[in-house]
C-alpha positions in Angstrom: 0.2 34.6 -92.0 -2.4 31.8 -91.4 -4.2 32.8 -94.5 -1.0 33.0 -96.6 0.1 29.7 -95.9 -3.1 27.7 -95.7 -4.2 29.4 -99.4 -0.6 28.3 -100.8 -0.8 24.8 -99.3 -4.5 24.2 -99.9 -4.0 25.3 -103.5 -0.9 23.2 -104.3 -2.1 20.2 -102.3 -5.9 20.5 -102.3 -7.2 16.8 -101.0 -3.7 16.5 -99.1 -4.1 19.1 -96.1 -5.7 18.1 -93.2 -5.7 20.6 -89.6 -4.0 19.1 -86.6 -5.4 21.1 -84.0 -5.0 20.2 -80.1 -8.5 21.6 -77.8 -7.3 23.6 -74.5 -9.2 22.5 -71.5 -12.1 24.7 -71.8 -15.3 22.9 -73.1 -16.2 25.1 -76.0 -12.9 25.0 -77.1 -13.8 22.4 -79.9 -16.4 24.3 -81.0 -14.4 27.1 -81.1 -11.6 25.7 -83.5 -14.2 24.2 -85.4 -16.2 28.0 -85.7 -12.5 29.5 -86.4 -11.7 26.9 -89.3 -15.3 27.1 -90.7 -15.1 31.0 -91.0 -11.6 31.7 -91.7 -10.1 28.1 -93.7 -13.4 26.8 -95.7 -13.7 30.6 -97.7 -9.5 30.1 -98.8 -10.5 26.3 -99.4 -13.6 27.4 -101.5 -15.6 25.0 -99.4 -19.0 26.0 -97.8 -17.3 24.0 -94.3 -14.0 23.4 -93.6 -14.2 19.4 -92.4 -10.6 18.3 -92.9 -9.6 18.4 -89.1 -8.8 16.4 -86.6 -9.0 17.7 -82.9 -6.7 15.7 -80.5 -3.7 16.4 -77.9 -2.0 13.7 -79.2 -1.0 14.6 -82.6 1.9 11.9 -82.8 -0.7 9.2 -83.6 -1.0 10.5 -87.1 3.0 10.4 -87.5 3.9 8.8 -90.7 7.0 9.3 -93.4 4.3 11.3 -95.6 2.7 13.5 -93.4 4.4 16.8 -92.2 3.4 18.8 -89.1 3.7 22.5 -89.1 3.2 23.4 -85.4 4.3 26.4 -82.7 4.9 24.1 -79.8 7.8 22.2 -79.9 6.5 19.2 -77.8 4.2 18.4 -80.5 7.0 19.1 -83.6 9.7 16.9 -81.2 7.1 13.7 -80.6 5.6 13.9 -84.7 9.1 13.6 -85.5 10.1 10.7 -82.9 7.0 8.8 -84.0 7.9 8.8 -87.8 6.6 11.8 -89.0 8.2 14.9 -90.4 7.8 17.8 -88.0 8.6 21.8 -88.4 8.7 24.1 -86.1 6.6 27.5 -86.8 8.5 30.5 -85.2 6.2 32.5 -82.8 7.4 33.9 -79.2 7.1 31.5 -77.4 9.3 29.1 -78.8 12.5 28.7 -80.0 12.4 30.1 -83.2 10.9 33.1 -82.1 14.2 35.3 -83.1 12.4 34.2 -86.6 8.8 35.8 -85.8 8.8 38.7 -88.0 10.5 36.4 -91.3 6.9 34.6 -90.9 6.5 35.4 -94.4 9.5 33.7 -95.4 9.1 30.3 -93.4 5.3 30.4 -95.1 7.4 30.5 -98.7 10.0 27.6 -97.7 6.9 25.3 -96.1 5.1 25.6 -99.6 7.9 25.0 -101.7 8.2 22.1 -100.0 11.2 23.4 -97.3 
């Protein structure tokens, strides 16, 4: 589903889409966002390197009314949204719109088309 989505929004909003990604505590965990996002996201993006990414816990400080987070953890989706930003929630099990999971396809199509 990650490929889906990021080709649909990279096409339709090509200098707009920016990775919001937040490191675990394990010290190569940068490195290994950044190895994820080169090998998977800069081939969809037709880019040699992915560099449109921002690596931070603290997502919220990039809240604005222009900017929409598409996130799994609902911390993150509930503080973008309380700091000014537009926030939605991406089913997966561990959240609460897991009884969505398997309509992933579906939530990709509605986040493209703008909701």
């Amino acid at each position: 589903w990650v490929e889906s989505m990021m080709g649909s929004l990279l096409r339709r909003f090509p200098e707009r889409c920016t990775i919001l990604t937040s490191p675990t505590w394990h010290g190569s965990s940068a490195q290994g966002k950044i190895a994820w996002m080169n090998r998977v996201l800069a081939p969809i993006a037709g880019k040699r390197a992915f560099r449109d990414y921002v690596i931070t816990p603290q997502k919220h400080l990039l809240a604005n009314a222009s900017a929409l987070l598409i996130d799994d953890r609902q911390f993150a989706v509930k503080s973008f949204a309380d700091h000014g930003g537009q926030a939605l929630l991406f089913p997966q099990p561990w959240n609460s719109g897991h009884h969505d999971v398997e309509h992933r396809s579906e939530t990709v199509r509605r986040i493209v088309e703008g909701r």
